[in-house]
Each structure stands twice: as structure tokens, then as C-alpha cells.
C-alpha positions in Angstrom: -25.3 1.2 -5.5 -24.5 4.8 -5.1 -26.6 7.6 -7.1 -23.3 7.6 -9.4 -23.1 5.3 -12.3 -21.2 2.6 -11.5 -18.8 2.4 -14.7 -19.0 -1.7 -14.3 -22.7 -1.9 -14.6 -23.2 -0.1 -17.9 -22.4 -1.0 -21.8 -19.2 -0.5 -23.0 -19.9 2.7 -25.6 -21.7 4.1 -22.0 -18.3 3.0 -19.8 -15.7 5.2 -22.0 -17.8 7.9 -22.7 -18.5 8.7 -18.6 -14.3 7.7 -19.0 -13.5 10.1 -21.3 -16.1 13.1 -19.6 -14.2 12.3 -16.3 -10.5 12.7 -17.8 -11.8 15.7 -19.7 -12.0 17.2 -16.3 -9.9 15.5 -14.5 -9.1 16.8 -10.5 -8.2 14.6 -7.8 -9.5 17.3 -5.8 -12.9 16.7 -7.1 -13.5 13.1 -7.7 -17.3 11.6 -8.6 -18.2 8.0 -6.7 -17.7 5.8 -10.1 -13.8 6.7 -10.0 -13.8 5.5 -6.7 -15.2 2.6 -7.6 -13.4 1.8 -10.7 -10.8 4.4 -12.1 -9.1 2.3 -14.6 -11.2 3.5 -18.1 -10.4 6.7 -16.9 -6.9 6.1 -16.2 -6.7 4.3 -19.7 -8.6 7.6 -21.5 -5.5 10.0 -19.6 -2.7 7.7 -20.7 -4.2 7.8 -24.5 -5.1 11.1 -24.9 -3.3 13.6 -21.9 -0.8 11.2 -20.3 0.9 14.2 -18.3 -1.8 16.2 -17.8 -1.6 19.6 -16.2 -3.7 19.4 -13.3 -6.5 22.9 -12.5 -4.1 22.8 -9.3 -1.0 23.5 -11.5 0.8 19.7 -10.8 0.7 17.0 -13.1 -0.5 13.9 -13.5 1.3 10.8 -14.7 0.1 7.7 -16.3 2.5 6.3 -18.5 4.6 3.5 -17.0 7.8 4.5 -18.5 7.4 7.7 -17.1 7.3 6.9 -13.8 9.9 4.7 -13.9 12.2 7.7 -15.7 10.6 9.7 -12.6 11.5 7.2 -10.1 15.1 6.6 -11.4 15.8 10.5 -11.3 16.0 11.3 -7.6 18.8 14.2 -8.0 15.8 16.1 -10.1 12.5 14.7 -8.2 12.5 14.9 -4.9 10.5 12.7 -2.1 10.8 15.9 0.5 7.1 16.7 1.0 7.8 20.0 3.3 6.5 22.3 0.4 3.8 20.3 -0.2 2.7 19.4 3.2 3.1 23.4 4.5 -0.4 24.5 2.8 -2.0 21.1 3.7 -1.6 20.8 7.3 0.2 23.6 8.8 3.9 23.5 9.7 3.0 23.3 13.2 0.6 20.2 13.1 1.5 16.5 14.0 0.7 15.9 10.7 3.0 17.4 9.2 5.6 16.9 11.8 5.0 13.2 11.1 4.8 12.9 7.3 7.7 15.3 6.3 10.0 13.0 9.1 9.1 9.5 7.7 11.2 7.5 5.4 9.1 7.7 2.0 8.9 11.5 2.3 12.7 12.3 2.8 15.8 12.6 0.8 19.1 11.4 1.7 20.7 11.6 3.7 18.1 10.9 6.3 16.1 8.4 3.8 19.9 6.6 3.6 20.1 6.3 6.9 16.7 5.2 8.5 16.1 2.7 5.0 19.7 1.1 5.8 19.0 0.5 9.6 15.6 -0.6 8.4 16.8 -3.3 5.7 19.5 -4.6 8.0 16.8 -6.2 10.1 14.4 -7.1 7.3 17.5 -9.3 5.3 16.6 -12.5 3.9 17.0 -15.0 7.1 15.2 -12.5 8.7 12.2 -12.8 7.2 12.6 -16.7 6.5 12.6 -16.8 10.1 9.2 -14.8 10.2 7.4 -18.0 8.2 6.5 -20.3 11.2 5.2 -17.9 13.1 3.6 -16.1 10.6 1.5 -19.8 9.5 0.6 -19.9 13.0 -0.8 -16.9 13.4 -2.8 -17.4 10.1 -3.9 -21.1 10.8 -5.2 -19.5 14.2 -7.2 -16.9 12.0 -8.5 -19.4 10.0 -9.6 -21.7 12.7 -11.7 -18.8 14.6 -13.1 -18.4 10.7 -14.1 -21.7 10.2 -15.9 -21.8 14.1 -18.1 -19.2 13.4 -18.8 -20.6 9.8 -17.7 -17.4 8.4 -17.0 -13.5 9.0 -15.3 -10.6 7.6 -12.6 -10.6 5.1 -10.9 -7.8 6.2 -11.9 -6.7 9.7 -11.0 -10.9 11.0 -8.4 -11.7 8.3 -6.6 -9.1 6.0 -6.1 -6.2 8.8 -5.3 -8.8 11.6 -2.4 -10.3 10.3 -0.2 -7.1 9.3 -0.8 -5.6 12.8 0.6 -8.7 14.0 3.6 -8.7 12.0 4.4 -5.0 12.5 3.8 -5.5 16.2 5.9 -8.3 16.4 8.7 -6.3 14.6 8.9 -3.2 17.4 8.1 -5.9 20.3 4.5 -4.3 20.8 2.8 -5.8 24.1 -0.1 -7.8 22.4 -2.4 -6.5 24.6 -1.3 -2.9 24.0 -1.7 -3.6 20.1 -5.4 -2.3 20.7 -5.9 1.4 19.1 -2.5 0.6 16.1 -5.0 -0.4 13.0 -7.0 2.8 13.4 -4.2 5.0 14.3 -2.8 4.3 11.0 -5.8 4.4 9.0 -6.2 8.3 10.3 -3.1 9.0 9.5 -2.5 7.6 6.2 -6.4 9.1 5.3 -4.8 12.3 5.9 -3.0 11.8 2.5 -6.0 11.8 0.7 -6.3 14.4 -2.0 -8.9 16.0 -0.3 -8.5 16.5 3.6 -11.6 17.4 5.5 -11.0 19.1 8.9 -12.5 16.6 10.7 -9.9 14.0 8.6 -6.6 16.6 10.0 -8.4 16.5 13.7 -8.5 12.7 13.9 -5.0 12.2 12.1 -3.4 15.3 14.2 -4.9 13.2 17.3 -3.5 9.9 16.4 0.1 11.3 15.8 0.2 12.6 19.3 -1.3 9.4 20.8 1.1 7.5 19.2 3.9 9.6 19.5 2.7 9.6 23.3 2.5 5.4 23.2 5.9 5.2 21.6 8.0 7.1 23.8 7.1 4.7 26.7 8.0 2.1 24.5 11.3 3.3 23.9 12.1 4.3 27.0 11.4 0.5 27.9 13.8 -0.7 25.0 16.5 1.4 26.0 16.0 -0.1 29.0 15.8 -3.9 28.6 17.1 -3.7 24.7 16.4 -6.7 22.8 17.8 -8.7 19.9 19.2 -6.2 16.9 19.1 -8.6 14.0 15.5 -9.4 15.1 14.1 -6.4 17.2 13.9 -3.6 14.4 12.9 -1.0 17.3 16.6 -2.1 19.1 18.2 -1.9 15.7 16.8 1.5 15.0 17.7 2.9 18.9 20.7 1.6 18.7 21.9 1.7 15.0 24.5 3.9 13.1 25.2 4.9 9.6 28.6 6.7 9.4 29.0 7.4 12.5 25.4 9.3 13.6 21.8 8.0 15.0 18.7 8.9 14.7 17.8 11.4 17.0 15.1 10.6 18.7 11.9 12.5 17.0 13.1 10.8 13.8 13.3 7.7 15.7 9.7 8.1 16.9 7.9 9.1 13.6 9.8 5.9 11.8 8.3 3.8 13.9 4.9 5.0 12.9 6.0 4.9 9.8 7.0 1.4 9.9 3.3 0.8 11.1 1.6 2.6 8.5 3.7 1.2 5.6 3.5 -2.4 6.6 -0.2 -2.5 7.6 -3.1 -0.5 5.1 -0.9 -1.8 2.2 -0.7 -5.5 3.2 -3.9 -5.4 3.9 -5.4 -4.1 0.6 -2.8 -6.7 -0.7 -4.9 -9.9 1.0 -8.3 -8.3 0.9 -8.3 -7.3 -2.9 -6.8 -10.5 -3.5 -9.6 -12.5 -2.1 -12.4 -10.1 -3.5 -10.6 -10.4 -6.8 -11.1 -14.0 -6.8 -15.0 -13.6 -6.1 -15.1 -11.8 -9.0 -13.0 -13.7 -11.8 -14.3 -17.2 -10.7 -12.4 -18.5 -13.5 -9.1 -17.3 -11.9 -9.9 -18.9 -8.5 -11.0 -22.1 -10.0 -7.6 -22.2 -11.4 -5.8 -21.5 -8.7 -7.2 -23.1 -6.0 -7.4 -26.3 -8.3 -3.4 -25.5 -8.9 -2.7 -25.4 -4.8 -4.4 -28.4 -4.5 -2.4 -30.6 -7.2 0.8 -29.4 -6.0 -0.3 -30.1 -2.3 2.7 -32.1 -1.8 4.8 -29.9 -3.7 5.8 -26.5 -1.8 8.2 -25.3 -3.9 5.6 -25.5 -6.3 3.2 -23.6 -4.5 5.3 -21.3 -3.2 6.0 -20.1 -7.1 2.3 -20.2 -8.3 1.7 -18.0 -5.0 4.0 -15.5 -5.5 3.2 -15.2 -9.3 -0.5 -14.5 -7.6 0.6 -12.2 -5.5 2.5 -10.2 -7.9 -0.5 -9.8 -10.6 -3.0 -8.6 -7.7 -0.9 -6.0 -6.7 -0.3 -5.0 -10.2 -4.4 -5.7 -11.2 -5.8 -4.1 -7.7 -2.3 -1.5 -6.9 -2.6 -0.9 -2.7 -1.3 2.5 -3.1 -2.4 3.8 -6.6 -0.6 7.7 -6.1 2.6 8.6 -5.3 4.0 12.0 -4.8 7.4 13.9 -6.3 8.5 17.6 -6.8 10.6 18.8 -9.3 14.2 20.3 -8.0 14.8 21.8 -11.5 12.8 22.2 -14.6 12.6 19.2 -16.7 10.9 17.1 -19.4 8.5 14.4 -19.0 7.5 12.6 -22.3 6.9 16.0 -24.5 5.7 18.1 -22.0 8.4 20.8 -20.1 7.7 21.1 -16.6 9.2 24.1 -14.0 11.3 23.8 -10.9 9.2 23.2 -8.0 6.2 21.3 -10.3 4.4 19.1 -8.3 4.2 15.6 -9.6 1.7 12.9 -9.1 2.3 9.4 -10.1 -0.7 7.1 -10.9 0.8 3.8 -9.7 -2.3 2.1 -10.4 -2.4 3.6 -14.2 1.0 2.7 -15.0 0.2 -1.0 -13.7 -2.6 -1.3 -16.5 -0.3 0.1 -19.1 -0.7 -1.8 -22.3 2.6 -0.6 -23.4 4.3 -2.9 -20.6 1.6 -5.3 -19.4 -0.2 -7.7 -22.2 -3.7 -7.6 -21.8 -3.5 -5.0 -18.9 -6.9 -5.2 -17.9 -7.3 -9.4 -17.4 -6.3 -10.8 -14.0 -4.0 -13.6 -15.4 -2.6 -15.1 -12.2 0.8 -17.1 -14.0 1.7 -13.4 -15.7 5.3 -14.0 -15.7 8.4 -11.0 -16.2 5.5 -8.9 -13.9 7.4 -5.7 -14.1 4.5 -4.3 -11.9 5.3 -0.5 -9.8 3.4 -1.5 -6.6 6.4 -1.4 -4.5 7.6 2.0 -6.5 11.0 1.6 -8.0 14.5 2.9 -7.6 15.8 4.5 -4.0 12.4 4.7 -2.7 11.3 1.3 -3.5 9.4 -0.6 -0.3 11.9 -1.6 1.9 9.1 -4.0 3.6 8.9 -5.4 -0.2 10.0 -8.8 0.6 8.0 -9.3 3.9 4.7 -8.2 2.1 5.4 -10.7 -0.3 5.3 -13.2 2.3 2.4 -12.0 3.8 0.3 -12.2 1.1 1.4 -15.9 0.1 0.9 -17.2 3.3 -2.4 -15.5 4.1 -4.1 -16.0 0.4 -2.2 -19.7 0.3 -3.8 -20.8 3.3 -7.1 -19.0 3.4 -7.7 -20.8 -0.3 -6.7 -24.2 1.0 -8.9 -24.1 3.5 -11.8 -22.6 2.3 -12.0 -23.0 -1.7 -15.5 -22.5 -1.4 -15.7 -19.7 0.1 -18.6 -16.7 -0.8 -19.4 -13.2 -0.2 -22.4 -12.7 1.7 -22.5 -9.4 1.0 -21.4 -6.3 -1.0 -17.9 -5.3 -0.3 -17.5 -1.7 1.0 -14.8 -0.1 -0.7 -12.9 2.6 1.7 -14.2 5.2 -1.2 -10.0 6.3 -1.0 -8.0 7.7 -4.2 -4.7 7.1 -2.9 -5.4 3.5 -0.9 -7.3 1.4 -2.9 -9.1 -1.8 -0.8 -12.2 -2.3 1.6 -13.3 -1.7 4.4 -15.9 -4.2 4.9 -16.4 -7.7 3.4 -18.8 -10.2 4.8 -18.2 -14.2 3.8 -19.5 -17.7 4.4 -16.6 -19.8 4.7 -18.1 -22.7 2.9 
């Protein structure tokens, strides 16, 4: 346990008053261990008594539900363009920067319209149906390496392996050049921490270029030898056009790391939490795994327990708990007036435990139907990889409980200690 209080291991009276102390104060800039490790009572003691708070910086804070969806439905007055933001952060000139204010989730139209529709055109629905087989192979070979060595590591031999997979499989990666993608994207996407260290900007400045560097090889190859556009998304994307234009090729090459980073620290917070979640609300897992095992014969069946599941673990334990806007114009939010250019910060993972929308916010009720959850986001900017996550996590958690039901953690979890990205980095388990 770390010298901080941990806010689970104390009495309730104890738990809300460290809450209420931390909210008093609250900075993402300066955030104690016990957020880290549990930010919901704080979250809860914002949305009660400062639910758009004015932040020391001079943004806000959001942790109302219905105000981020009023947020997320008004993209003419909050925009996704991070180029303000990012300028101080990282320098205009850094990969960073070059990276994050070229991606998909941190543009406006019409560049977000174009690269989301050549995205979504080759994630449709048959698409990803088609994905299934081989994604229950890869998992069942997962699980068999699992269940030789009589255990492992929850997310380091089963939630990270399977989304850099998928992603790979999606820009026809060379499996034996899929190598250095899981920690590329954790630099980069660390460097969207609140906070940003300069050893954090050196690492995720270096793994921009290094992928940059790895991609351009890789398109030159696809141009070359192109390959099937409904299935091949880096073909569909290189040779793709919406009214008329393309994507030039910088904004080809940053999408694809975007594509990379999107589909893989998200997915695999999705299966890891999922799995931890269990450990810890035995109840839940007795449930469910008793569940998968009476409708055994019955996949329809367990296809829709599943995906309730999966819907109430990324609503209980949100991937990505922040999300960023800035206000075009000056505006209102809730009873608070906020100027042009306000910077905006939405607390996915608070709105997700609002009582207002969610009954019983804080209980991890695996059949929660009508899950109106914001884990995806909402609106224009919602994932376009929604749908294929879904799957994901269905087929991985599915399988993983059907064959080991009995599985146990060995030892503590280690939490990545992350505001923005909420899973683990470690998790030891015995299989049986």
C-alpha cells in the first residue's frame, strides 16, 4: 500500500471526508496516490457540491452526465481541435504535437469527416462479423499458453495481446514486426497525462518518430502490392476519397497511429478491469460465470448476457475517464457562464457514476439494462472502433471465464497510477 490512504481501506465517515478535502482542492495537475487509486468519492463530492468547477489552471471540470452529453452534442460551440491546447504542452515543433493535433479525436471537420468516414467504411457490420473466427482463435491460443503454464499475467499475456493483434491485423502489420507497437502507444497516449514529465515528452516525442519512421515503409509497401479495401483499412485509407480529396500523406501516417492507440490501451483496460472487477465483486462473477455456463448451448444467449457485461464494466471501471473540448464562443454550462476559448474537461468516468442517470451508480450490476454509459463519448466524436471493442471484450472475457471460472490473483494488481487511462499494468493469476 502506498504512504497515501487508500480511500477503500478506511471507514466510510474517513472515505468522504479525505473525498471532500481532495475536491476542495481539486487540480488534475496535482493529484495525491488515493485518486489514483479510487477517484469516484471524489468525483461524487464535485458532482454534488461544484459540478463545473473552475479549475486553479482557469478550465473547468465536468461531472454531471447531462452536461457532457449537452457538451458532446454541441460541436459548432466546443471544439475537439487541440492546437491551442497542445502549443504550451509540447511545443508546436515536437512529434507530439504534430501527432495529436493530426489524429481523428483531436480534429474538427472537415478532416475528422473525412478520415472517421474512410475509417467506418471498413469497420461496417460484416466487417467485423467476419473478424469473430479469427478473433476466437487467437483468444483460445492465449488461453491455451495460459492454461500450460498453470497461470500468468492478466494483462501483459491476455488483455494487451489481443488488441495488438486486432489492430495489426487491420493495417496488415508483419507479425513479426508487431514487436515495439504496445509500447509505442503507451508513450504516446501517456503523454496525455495531465501532468507531462520531460522524460514522458522524450519517450513519446521518440516513439512518434519511430513510428512515423516504421509506417512510411509500410505504406510504401501498400501502395505497392495494395490489398483488399473492404478488409485492409490501411488500403481503404491510401486509397479512399471523401468528395473528391485524400488524405495527404502526413495525415495518413498519424491516423494510422491513431488507429493503434485508440484500438489498443482502451481495449485493453476494457478486458483487464473487467477481469480484476470480477476478483473483487465475487458475487458478480459467481453469477456470471454460473449464467455462461447454463446457456452453454445457447449463444445467442450468451452473446446478450456478455455484452450487457461488457457494457456495465466500461461504465463501472471507464478506460478513458477525461476527455478534452474548448469553447469557440462563450457559453453556459449548468449555471455557470464560461468565455470563448475556456478549456473544458470532461470526467467520463464521473458522469458514468452519475446517480442522476445510472441506479445505484456505484454497484457493479452485470444485467444493467438501458446502459446509457459515455465510455465511447457521444455525438460526432463517438468511437468509431465502438463496435469492434465490443467484440473484443465479449469474446476475450466470454472465453477467458469459460475456461477458467476459478481463476485467482496471485498477487496485487498494479494500477498504471494514470488519471486519463484508467487500468493495470500488472496482474499476476493462477488459472485454477
Amino acid at each position: 500500500m502506498t504512504t497515501a490512504i487508500a480511500l477503500q481501506a478506511i471507514t466510510p465517515d474517513m472515505a468522504a471526508n479525505r473525498a471532500q478535502a481532495i475536491a476542495a482542492t481539486f487540480d488534475l495537475r496535482a493529484l495525491p496516490a488515493d485518486f489514483l487509486a479510487n477517484p469516484y468519492p471524489v468525483y461524487d463530492a464535485l458532482r454534488e457540491t461544484d459540478p463545473v468547477r473552475h479549475m486553479p489552471d482557469g478550465s473547468y471540470f465536468l461531472t454531471r452526465c447531462a452536461d457532457l452529453v449537452a457538451v458532446y452534442r454541441d460541436a459548432q460551440t466546443f471544439s475537439s481541435d487541440k492546437q491551442v491546447e497542445f502549443a504550451p504542452k509540447y511545443g508546436t515543433g515536437s512529434p507530439l504535437f504534430q501527432h495529436h493535433t493530426t489524429s481523428l479525436v483531436f480534429n474538427d471537420p472537415p478532416l475528422h469527416t473525412r478520415v472517421r468516414k474512410l475509417i467506418m467504411g471498413a469497420l461496417t457490420r460484416r466487417a467485423i462479423a467476419d473478424m469473430e473466427p479469427g478473433l476466437v482463435t487467437l483468444v483460445d491460443e492465449l488461453l491455451d499458453k495460459i492454461e500450460e503454464q498453470g497461470g500468468g499475467d492478466l494483462i501483459e499475456d491476455f488483455a494487451s495481446a489481443i488488441p495488438v493483434e486486432i489492430i495489426g491485423n487491420l493495417l496488415g502489420v508483419p507479425h513479426a514486426e508487431r514487436g515495439p507497437l504496445r509500447d509505442w502507444s503507451l508513450a504516446i497516449l501517456g503523454a496525455l497525462e495531465p501532468v507531462l514529465t520531460p522524460q514522458q515528452q522524450a519517450l513519446g516525442d521518440q516513439s512518434v518518430t519511430e513510428m512515423l519512421e516504421y509506417l512510411r515503409g509500410l505504406v510504401a509497401q501498400r501502395r505497392q502490392r495494395p490489398g483488399d479495401a473492404e478488409r485492409d483499412v490501411l488500403t481503404r485509407l491510401i486509397q479512399g476519397e471523401v468528395d473528391g480529396e485524400r488524405l495527404s500523406e502526413i495525415e495518413l501516417l498519424q491516423n494510422c497511429i491513431f488507429m493503434l492507440n485508440a484500438g489498443h490501451e482502451t481495449t485493453t483496460n476494457l478486458i483487464g478491469n473487467a477481469l480484476i472487477c470480477l476478483q473483487e465483486h465475487p458475487a458478480q462473477r459467481i453469477a456470471l460465470t454460473g449464467a455462461l455456463q447454463g446457456s452453454a448451448s445457447d449463444a445467442a444467449a450468451q452473446e446478450a448476457l456478455l455484452m450487457l457485461a461488457v457494457d456495465e464494466f466500461l461504465r463501472f471501471e471507464s478506460s478513458n475517464q477525461l476527455g478534452n473540448r474548448r469553447a469557440l464562443q462563450a457559453t453556459r454550462i449548468g449555471d455557470v457562464d464560461l468565455p470563448a476559448g475556456a478549456l473544458v474537461t470532461l470526467g467520463i468516468g464521473a458522469a458514468n457514476r452519475d446517480p442522476a442517470v445510472f441506479d445505484q451508480p456505484d454497484e457493479l450490476r452485470l444485467d444493467r439494462a438501458n446502459n446509457r454509459h459515455l465510455a465511447f463519448g457521444f455525438g460526432i466524436h463517438q468511437c468509431a472502433g465502438l463496435s469492434l471493442a465490443r467484440l473484443e471484450g465479449r469474446i476475450a472475457i466470454g472465453r477467458f471465464l469459460q475456461r477458467f471460472p476459478g481463476y485467482r490473483l496471485t498477487e496485487a494488481p498494479l494500477r498504471g497510477g494514470r488519471a486519463r487511462f484508467r487500468g493495470f499494468l500488472r496482474a499476476p493469476f493462477a488459472s485454477v
